[in-house]
N, C-alpha and C positions, 0 to 999 in steps of 0.2 A: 731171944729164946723164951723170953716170959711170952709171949702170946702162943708158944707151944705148950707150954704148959696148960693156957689159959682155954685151949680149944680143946684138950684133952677134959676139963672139967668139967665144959658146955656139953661132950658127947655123954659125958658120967650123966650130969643129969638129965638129958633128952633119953637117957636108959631107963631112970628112975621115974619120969614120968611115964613112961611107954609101961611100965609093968602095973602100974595104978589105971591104969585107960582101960575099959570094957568095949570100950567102943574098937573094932577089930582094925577099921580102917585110920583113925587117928594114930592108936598105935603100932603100927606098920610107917606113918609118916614119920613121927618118933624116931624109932628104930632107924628110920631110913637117913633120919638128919644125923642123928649120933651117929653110926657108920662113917657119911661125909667128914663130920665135924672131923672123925679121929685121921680120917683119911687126909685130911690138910696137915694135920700137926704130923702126920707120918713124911709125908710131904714137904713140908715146910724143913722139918728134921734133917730129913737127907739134903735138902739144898746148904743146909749148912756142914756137911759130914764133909770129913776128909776124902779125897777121888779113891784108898781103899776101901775107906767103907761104904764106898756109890758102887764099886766095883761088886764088891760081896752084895749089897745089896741087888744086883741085876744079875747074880749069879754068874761073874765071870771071877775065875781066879788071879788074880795080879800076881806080876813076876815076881820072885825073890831079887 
């Protein structure tokens, strides 16, 4: 679980550079990695969740 953490901090700062960048297209590639970056540890997350909380997350409701 520490490498979810670890890509959540990679996306923080690929946010932090992107807002210092004047340059339009750098910053859009920024943006674009931090997005990824968070999108793995989202990822990454659910492959370790419990099957409700995979269910909840693909919006199906599990049986009682």
């Amino acid at each position: 679980m520490e490498h979810i953490q670890r890509l959540r901090e990679l996306a923080s700062w690929y946010r932090g550079l992107a807002e210092g960048t004047e340059n339009p297209s750098i910053r859009q590639d920024r943006l674009r990695t931090a997005d990824f970056l968070e999108r793995e540890a989202s990822c990454s997350e659910l492959a370790f969740a419990s099957p409700t909380v995979k269910l909840r997350a693909w919006g199906v409701q599990p049986l009682s």
